[in-house]
LONUGU-513270 format. One line per 4 residues: their letters; for each residue z, y, x of C-alpha. Coordinates in steps of 0.5 Angstrom, whole numbers, plus 2048, in hexadecimal, padded with zeros to 3 digits. Example, Ala and Ser with C-alpha at 12.3 -4.5 7.8 and 13.67 -1.06 7.14 Angstrom:
// LONUGU-513270
as> 810,7F7,819  80E,7FE,81B;
***
This chain:
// LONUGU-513270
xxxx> 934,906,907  92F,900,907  930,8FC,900  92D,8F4,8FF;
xxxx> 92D,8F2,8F8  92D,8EB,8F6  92A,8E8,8EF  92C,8E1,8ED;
xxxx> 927,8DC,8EB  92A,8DD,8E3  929,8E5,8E3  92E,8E6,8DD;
xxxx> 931,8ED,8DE  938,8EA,8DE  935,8E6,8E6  934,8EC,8E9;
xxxx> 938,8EC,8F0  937,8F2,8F5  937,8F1,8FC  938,8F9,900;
xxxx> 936,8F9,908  93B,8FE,90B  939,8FF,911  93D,906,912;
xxxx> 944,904,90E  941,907,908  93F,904,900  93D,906,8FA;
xxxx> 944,904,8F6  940,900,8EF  93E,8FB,8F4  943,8F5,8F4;
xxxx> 940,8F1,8FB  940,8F3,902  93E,8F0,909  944,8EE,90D;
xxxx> 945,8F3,912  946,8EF,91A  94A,8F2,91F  944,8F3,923;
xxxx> 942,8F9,91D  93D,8F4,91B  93D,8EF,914  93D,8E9,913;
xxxx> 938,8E8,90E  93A,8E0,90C  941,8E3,909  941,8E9,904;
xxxx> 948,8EC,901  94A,8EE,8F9  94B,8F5,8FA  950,8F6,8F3;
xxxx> 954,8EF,8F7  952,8EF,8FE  951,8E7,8FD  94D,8E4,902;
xxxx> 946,8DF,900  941,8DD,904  93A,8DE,903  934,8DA,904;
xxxx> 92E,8DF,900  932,8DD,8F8  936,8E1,8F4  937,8DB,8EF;
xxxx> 93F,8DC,8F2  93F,8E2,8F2  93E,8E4,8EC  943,8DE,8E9;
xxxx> 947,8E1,8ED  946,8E7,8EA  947,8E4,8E2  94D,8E1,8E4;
xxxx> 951,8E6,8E8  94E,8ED,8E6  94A,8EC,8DF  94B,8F3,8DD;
xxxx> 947,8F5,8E3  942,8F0,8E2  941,8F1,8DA  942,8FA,8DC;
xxxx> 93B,8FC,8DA  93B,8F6,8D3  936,8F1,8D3  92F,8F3,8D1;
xxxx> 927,8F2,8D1  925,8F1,8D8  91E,8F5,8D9  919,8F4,8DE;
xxxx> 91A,8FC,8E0  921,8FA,8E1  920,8F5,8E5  91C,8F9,8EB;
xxxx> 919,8F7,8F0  91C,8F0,8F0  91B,8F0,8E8  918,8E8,8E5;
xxxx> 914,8E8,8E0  915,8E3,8DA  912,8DC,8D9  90E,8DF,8D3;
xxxx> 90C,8E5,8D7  90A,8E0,8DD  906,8DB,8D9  902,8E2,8D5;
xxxx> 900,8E3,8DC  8FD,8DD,8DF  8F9,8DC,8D8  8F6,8E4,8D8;
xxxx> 8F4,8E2,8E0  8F2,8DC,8DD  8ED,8DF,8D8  8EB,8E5,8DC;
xxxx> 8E9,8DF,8E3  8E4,8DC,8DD  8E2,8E2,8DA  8E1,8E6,8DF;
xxxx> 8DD,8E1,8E3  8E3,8E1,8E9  8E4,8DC,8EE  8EB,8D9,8EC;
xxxx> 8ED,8DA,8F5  8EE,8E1,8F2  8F6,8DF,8F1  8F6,8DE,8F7;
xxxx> 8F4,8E5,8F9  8FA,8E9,8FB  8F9,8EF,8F9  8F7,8ED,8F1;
xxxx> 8FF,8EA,8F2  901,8F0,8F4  8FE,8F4,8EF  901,8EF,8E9;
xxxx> 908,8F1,8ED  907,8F8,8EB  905,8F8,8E5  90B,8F2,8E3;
xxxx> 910,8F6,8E7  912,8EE,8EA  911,8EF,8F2  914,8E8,8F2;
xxxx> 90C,8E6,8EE  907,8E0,8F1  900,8DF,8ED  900,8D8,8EB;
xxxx> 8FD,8D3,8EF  8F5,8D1,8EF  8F6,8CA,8ED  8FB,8CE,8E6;
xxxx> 8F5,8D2,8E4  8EF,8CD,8E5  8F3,8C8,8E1  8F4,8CD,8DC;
xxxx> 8EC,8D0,8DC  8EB,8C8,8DA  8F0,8C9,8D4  8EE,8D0,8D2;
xxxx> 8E6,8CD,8D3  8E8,8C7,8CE  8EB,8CC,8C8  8E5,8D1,8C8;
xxxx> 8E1,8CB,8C8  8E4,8C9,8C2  8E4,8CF,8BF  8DC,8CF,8C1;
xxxx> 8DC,8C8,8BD  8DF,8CA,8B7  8DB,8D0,8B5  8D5,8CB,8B6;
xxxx> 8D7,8C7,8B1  8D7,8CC,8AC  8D0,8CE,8AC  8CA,8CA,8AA;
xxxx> 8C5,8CC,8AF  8C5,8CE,8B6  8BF,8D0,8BB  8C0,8CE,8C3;
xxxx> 8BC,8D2,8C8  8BC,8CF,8CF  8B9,8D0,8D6  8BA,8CE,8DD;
xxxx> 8BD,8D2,8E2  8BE,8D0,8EA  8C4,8D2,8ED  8C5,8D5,8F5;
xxxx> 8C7,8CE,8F8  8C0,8CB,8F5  8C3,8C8,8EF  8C0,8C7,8E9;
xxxx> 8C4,8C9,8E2  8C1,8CA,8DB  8C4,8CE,8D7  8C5,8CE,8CE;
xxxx> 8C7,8D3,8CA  8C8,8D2,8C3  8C6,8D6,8BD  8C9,8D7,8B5;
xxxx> 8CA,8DB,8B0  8D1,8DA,8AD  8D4,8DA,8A6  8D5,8E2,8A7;
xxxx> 8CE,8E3,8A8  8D0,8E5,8B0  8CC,8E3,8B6  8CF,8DF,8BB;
xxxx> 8CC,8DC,8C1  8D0,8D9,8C7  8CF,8D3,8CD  8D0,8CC,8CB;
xxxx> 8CF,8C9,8D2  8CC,8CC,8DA  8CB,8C4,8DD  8C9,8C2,8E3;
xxxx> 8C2,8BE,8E2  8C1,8BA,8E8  8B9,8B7,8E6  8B3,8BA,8E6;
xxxx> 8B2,8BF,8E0  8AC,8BB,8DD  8AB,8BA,8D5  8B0,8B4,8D3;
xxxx> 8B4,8B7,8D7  8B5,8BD,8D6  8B5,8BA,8CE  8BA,8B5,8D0;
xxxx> 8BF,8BC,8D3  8BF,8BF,8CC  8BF,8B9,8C7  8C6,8B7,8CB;
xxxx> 8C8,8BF,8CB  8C7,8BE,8C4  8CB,8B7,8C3  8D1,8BB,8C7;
xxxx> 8D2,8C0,8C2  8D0,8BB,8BC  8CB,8C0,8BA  8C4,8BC,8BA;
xxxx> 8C4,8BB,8B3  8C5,8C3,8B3  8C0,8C6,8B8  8BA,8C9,8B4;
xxxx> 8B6,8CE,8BA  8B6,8CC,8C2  8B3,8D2,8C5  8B2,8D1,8CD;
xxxx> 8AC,8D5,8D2  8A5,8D3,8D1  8A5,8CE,8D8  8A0,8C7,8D6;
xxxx> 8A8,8C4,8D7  8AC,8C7,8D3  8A5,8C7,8CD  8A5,8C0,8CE;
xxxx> 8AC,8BF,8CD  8AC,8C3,8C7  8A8,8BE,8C5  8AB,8B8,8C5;
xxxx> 8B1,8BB,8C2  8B2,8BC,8BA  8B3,8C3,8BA  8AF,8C9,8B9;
xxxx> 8AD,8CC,8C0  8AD,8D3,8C1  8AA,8D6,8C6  8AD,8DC,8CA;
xxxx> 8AA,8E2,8C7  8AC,8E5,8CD  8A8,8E1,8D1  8A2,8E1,8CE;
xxxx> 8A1,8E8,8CE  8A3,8EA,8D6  89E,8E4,8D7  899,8E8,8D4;
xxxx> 89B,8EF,8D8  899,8EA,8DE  893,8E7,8DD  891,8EE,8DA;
xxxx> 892,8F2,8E0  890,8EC,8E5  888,8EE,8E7  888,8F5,8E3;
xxxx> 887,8FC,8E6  88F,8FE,8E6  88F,8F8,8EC  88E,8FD,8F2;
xxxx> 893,902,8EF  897,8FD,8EE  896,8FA,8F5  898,901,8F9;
xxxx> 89E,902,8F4  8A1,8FC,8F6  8A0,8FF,8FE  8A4,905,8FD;
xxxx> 8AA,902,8FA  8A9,8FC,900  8A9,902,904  8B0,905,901;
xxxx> 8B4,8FF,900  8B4,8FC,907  8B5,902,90B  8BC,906,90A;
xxxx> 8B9,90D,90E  8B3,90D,909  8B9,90C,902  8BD,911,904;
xxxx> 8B7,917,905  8B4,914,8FE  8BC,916,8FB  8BB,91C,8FE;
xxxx> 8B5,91D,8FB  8B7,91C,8F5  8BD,921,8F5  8B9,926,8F8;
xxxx> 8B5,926,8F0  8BA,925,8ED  8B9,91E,8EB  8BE,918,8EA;
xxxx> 8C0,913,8F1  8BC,90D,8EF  8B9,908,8F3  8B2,906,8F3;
xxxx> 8B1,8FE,8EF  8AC,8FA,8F2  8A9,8F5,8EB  8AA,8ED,8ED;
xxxx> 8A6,8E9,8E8  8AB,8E4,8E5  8B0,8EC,8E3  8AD,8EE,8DC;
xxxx> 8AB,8F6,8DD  8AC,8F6,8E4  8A5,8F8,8E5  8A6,8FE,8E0;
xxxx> 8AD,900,8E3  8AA,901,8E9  8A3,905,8E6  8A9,90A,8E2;
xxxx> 8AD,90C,8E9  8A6,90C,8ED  8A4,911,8E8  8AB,915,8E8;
xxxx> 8AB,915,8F0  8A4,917,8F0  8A6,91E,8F4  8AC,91C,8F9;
xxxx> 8A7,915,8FA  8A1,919,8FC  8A5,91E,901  8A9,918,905;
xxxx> 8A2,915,906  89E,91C,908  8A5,91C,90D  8A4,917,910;
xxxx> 89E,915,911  89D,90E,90F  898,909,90D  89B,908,907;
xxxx> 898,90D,903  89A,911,8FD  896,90E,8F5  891,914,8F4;
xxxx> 890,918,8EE  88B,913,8EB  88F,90D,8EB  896,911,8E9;
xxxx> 892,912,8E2  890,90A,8E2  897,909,8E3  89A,90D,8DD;
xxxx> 894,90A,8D8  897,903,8DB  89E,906,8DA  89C,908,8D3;
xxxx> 89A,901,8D2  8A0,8FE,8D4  8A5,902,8D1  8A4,8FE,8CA;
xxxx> 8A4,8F6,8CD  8AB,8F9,8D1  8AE,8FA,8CB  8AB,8F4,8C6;
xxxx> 8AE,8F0,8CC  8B5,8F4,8CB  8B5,8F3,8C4  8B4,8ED,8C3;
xxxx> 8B8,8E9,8C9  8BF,8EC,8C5  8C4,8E5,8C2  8C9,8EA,8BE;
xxxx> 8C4,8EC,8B9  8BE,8E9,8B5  8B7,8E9,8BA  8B3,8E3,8B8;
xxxx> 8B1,8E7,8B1  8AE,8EC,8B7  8A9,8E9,8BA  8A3,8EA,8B6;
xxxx> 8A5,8F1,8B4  8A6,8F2,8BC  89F,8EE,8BD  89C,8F2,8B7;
xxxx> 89E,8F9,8BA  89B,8F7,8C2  894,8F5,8BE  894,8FC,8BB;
xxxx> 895,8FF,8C2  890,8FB,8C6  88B,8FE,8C1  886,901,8C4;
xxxx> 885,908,8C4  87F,90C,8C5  883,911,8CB  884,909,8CF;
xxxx> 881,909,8D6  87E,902,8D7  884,900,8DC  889,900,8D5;
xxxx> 883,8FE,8D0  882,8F8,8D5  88A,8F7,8D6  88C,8F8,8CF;
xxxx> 886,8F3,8CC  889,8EE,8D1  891,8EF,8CF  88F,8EF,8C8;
xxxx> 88A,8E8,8CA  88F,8E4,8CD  895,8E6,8C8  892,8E4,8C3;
xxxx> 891,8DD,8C5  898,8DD,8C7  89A,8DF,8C0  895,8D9,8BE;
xxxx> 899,8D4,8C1  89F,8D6,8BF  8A3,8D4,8B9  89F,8D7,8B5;
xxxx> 8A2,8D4,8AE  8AA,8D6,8B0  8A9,8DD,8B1  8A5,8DE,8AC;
xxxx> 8AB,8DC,8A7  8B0,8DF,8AB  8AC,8E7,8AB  8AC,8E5,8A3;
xxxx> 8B3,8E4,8A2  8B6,8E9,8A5  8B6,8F0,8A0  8B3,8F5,8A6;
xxxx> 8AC,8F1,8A7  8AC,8EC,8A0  8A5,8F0,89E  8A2,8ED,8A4;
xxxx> 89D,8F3,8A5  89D,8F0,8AC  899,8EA,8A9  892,8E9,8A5;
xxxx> 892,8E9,89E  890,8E1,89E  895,8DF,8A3  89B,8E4,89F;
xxxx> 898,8DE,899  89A,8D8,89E  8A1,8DB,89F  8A3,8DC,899;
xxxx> 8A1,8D6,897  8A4,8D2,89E  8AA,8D5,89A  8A9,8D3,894;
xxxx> 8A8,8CB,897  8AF,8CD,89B  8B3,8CE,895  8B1,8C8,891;
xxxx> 8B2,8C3,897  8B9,8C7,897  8BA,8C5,88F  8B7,8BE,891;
xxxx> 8BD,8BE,896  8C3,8C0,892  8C1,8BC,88D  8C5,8B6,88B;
xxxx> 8C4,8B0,88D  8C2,8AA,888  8C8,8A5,886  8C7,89E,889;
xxxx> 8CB,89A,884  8C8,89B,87D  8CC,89C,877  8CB,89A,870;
xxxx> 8C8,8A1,86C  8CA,8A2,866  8C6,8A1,85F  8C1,8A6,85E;
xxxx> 8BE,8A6,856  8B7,8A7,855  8B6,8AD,855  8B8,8AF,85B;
xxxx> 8B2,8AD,85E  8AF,8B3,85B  8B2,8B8,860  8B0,8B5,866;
xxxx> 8AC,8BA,86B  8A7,8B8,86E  8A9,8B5,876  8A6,8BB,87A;
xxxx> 8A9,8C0,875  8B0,8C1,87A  8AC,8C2,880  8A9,8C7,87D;
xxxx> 8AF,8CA,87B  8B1,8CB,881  8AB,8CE,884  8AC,8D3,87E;
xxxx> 8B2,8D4,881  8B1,8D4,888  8AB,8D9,887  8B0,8DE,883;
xxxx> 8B4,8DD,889  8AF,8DF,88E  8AE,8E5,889  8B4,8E8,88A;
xxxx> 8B4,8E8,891  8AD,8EB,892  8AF,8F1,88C  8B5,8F2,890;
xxxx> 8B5,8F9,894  8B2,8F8,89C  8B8,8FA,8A0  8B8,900,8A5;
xxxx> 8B4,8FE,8AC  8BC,900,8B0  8C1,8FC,8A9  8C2,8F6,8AB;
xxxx> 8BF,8EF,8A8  8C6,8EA,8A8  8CA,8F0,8A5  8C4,8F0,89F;
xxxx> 8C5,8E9,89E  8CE,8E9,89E  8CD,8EE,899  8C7,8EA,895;
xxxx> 8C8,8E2,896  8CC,8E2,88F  8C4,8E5,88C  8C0,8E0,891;
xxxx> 8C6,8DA,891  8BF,8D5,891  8BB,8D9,897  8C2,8DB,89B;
xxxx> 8C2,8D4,89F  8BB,8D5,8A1  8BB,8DC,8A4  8C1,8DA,8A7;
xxxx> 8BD,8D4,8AA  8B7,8D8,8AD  8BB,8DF,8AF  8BF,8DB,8B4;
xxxx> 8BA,8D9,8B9  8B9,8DE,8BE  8B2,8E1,8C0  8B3,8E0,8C8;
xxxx> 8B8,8DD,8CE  8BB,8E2,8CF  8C2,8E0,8CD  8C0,8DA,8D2;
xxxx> 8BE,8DE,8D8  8C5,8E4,8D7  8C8,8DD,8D8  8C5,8DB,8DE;
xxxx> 8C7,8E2,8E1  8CE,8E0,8DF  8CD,8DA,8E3  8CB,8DE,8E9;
xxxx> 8D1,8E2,8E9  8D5,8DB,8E9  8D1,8D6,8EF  8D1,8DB,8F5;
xxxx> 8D1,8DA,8FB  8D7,8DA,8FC  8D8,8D5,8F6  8D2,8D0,8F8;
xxxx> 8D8,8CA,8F7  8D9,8CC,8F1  8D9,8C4,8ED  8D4,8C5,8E7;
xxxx> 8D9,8C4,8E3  8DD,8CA,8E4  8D7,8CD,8E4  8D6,8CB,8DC;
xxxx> 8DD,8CD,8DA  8DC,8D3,8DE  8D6,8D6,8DB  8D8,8D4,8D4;
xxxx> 8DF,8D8,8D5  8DC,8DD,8D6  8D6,8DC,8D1  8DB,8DB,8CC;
xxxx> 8E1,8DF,8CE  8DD,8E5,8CE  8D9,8E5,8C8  8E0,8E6,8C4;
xxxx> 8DF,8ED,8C7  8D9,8EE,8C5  8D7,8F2,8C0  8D0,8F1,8BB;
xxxx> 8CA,8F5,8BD  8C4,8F7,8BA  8BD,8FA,8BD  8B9,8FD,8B8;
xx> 8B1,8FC,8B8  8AE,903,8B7;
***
C-alpha cells in the first residue's frame, strides 16, 4: 500500500494525522485516515474518512481538522505513544529544524563566505542547499536569500570592526605597513595593516582598511591616503613606524608624514639580487634557462614527456618555473628545478632535435655557484616577511650574515668575486638609507642580539646611549605636570635651607638610576637564537618595568610588507573576473572579514635565525 503522511504547520506530536492510499483495499491498521473510495475504483483525494469512526472530512493539503478531530473524539488514539522530544531523526525526510538551529546556520554560512572569500550567490547554489538538507535531516530547508546575508556581513563587519577598535585603544604604539595594489578591473586600492605588541607581550597584526583611491599616487596624496587611514581608527597620536616599499612616491610620502619610515627590507634586498645579476656573467646561462622552461610551459606534448622523464629517474612530478622580475626568488627556483631536471631536460631536447639547446656543463657549474649565492637571500627574505613573530630586531643580524657570506674567497672565480663585490656595494648603500636609528635600537632591545656583535664598538656606544636618552625622555614624560594655581607653602625655619641640594642633583639621580637600569639588562644572560624574545620580556617586565615600554614600542614595527602583500594575494582571490562589479566598499568588508576572522585561527609562529 502507497501511505502519504501529512505534517501540521505546529509539528507537536499531538498533531499528527496519517493519510493511507489504498489502492488494493488494504492499509496498515495504526493509520487513522484514508482516501474515499469512488465506485469507479478510484479515490477522491478531497475527502478522507476516520478509520476508528468512518466520519467523512474534506481535505484541501491541512491536517489541522483532522487532528482536532482526533483530540476530540479519539484521545486515547491521538496521546498513545505520550507526549515527547520531537528530534530531527524523528522527523525524517520531512523533518524542520528549529529557529535556534536555522539562525546557527545562516550565521556559520555568514562567516565561512567571509572568511573564505565566497561569493555570496553561493546560497543560491542548489547543491550547497541539498548538502545542508542531509546534514539537517529537513528536506523542506532553503538557504537565506542573497539580500539576508549581505545585511548580516555588513553587521558581522561592523562588531569584528569594533572589536578591532578596542584592542587598538589598549596599546600605546602602533606600527602601520602600506602599499598599493591594482585589482583586474584596473582599479587602484591601498592596502594598511596595522602592527602592536599587546599587554600580554603577543604580536598582533590584522587589515585596517583595502579602499579604493581614485587620484594618481603622487607624494601628498598618498600621505593624505594614510593620515586619514590613521584618523579613521584614531590612532594618529599611536602610529610610531609606516613601513612601505622603496618607490620615490611613497619615500616622499614618508616624508611628509610624523612617522618613522621603515623601508621593506624585503625589497631592498631582491632590489640588490636584480641589479647584481643585471650585465653579469650568469646573464647568458640565465638567458637559456628561461628558453627551456618557455619550451616546456607552452606545449602540452613537450610537459608530458618531461613528467615521464622525471618517473622514468625516479624524480618528483614537478613543473618547470619560469623567474619574473617582481616574484622574489623566482630566479632561484627556477635555477633549482633546471639542476634537478638536468638529465630528463638533456634526453627530451637530444629526441627532439630542437633549436632550444640544453645548458652545458660550464654553465650548469655557473649556475650551481649562483644557487649557493642565493640560497642565503631566499631565506633572509623568508625570515624576516613573518607578522606573528618579532623580525625588525633581524635586519642587521640577517644583513651581517649576508656580508659575511659575500666575502671573497680565494677559491671565487672572477664572475662571483664581481657578482659578490657589486651585492655587497649596492646592499650596503641600501642599508644606509635605511632607518638605520630604529633598528639599531630594536637589535638592542631584544635578548638574542643585545650584544650587538653585529655592530662596531663605537656604534654599540651610540645605541646604548640612544637608549639612555630613550629612557629619560620616558621619565620626562610620565612626570607630573606643574600645579597652575599656587598655594601657600608652609613655614620653613632657618636651618632648613641647609639641606638644600644643588638644582642639578635630581637629574643626576635619575641618570644614576637610568644608567643601573641599563645595566641590569645588559648582565641578563643572551637568550637562544630559536627562544622567543617577547615571551623574555612577559616573564622580566616586572625587572625592566622602565625599559618594557620602549621595547614594546621598537619590537612591534615589522622588517618588510610582507603582511601588505599576503593581503593583496587575498584581495585577488576576492575581485575576479567574475566578481569586477564588485562596489569597492564590499571589497574592504570582505577583505577585512577575512583578514580579521582568520587571524583567530592562527597560531604565533617563530623562525629562528641560525
Amino acid at each position: 500500500s502507497t501511505i502519504l503522511t501529512l505534517q501540521s504547520s505546529v509539528w507537536t506530536l499531538e498533531s499528527y494525522a496519517h493519510i493511507v492510499i489504498a489502492k488494493d483495499h488494504q492499509y496498515m491498521q495504526h493509520h487513522h485516515f484514508l482516501f474515499k473510495k469512488l465506485p469507479d475504483g478510484l479515490l477522491d483525494k478531497t475527502r478522507v474518512r476516520c478509520t476508528i469512526c468512518n466520519a467523512e472530512f474534506k481535505y484541501h493539503r491541512s491536517s489541522s481538522s483532522l487532528a482536532y478531530h482526533l483530540r476530540a473524539k479519539h484521545p486515547t488514539e491521538s496521546t498513545s505513544t505520550g507526549p515527547r522530544q520531537s528530534t530531527l531523526q524523528e522527523y525524517g525526510a520531512c523533518g524542520r529544524i528549529t529557529k535556534n538551529v536555522r539562525e546557527k546556520v545562516t550565521n556559520s554560512l555568514v562567516v565561512w563566505i567571509a572568511k573564505n572569500c565566497r561569493p555570496v550567490s553561493i546560497v543560491e547554489d542548489d547543491g550547497l542547499r541539498e548538502v545542508i538538507r542531509a546534514a539537517s535531516g529537513d528536506e523542506c530547508y532553503n538557504l537565506p536569500s542573497r539580500g539576508t546575508i549581505v545585511s548580516r556581513l555588513h553587521t558581522l563587519y561592523g562588531d569584528q570592526r569594533a572589536q578591532q577598535s578596542s584592542k587598538l585603544v589598549q596599546v600605546r604604539n602602533v606600527a602601520l605597513t602600506g602599499d598599493h595594489w591594482t585589482s583586474v578591473n584596473n582599479d587602484n586600492y591601498l592596502g594598511v595593516m596595522a602592527h602592536f605588541i599587546d599587554n600580554d607581550w603577543t604580536m598582533q597584526s590584522f587589515a585596517l582598511t583595502v579602499s579604493k583611491t581614485e587620484e594618481r599616487h603622487y607624494a601628498e596624496a598618498c600621505a593624505d591616503h594614510f593620515l586619514n587611514v590613521a584618523n579613521e581608527w584614531k590612532i594618529k597620536d599611536k602610529v610610531t613606524t609606516l613601513g612601505t616599499d622603496s618607490a620615490r612616491n611613497m619615500v616622499a610620502a614618508a616624508r611628509l608624514l610624523p612617522f618613522e619610515h621603515m623601508p621593506c627590507m624585503a625589497h631592498i634586498l631582491q632590489r640588490t639580487v636584480t641589479v647584481s645579476l643585471n650585465d653579469s656573467a650568469f646573464e647568458r646561462a640565465l638567458a637559456k634557462c628561461r628558453k627551456i622552461v618557455g619550451h616546456f610551459k607552452h606545449s602540452p606534448a613537450n610537459a608530458q614527456e618531461l613528467k615521464a622523464q622525471q618517473a622514468a629517474h625516479g624524480h618528483q612530478t614537478e613543473p618547470l618555473v619560469q623567474d619574473v622580475p617582481t616574484r622574489w626568488n623566482s630566479t632561484l627556483e627556477m635555477i633549482k628545478r633546471i639542476q634537478r631536471n638536468k638529465f630528463g631536460l638533456t634526453t627530451i631536447l637530444t629526441q627532439q632535435n630542437s633549436k632550444v639547446t640544453m645548458l652545458t656543463d660550464q654553465e650548469l657549474d655557473r649556475l650551481q655557484k649562483l644557487e649557493e649565492l642565493l640560497e642565503p637571500c631566499r631565506y633572509v627574505t623568508e625570515l624576516l616577511g613573518g607578522e606573528r613573530y618579532v623580525s625588525c630586531s633581524m635586519v642587521l643580524p640577517a644583513l651581517c650574515h649576508l656580508f659575511r657570506i659575500m666575502e671573497p674567497s680565494d677559491d671565487d672565480p672572477v664572475y662571483v668575486l664581481r657578482f659578490k663585490k657589486i651585492f655587497t656595494t649596492d646592499l650596503a648603500q641600501r642599508r644606509d638609507s635605511s632607518n638605520l636609528t630604529w633598528l639599531k635600537i630594536a637589535t638592542a632591545l631584544d635578548p638574542r642580539f643585545k650584544d650587538l656583535k653585529c655592530l662596531s664598538k663605537d656604534e654599540r656606544r651610540e645605541v646604548w646611549a640612544s637608549v639612555h636618552d630613550l629612557l629619560m625622555s620616558e621619565t620626562d614624560a610620565h612626570q607630573p605636570s606643574a600645579q597652575t594655581t599656587e598655594e601657600p607653602s608652609p613655614k620653613k625655619s632657618k636651618m632648613s635651607i641647609c639641606l638644600l641640594g644643588s638644582p642639578d642633583s635630581d637629574t643626576e639621580e635619575e641618570e644614576d638610576a637610568i644608567d643601573c637600569c641599563l645595566n641590569l639588562y645588559k648582565a641578563e644572560p643572551k637568550i637562544d637564537i630559536g627562544e622567543c624574545p617577547l615571551q623574555w620580556w612577559l616573564k622580566r617586565e616586572g625587572a625592566h618595568a622602565r625599559l618594557a615600554p620602549i621595547a614594546r614600542k621598537y619590537l612591534s614595527t615589522p622588517a618588510t610588507t610582507v603582511p601588505c602583500e599576503r593581503l593583496f594575494s587575498l584581495s585577488g582571490h576576492i575581485i575576479q573576473k567574475k566578481r569586477a562589479s564588485l562596489s569597492s566598499d564590499n571589497v574592504n568588508r570582505i577583505v577585512c572579514l577575512s583578514n580579521w576572522l582568520s587571524q583567530m585561527f592562527i597560531l604565533a609562529d617563530f623562525h629562528p635565525l641560525h
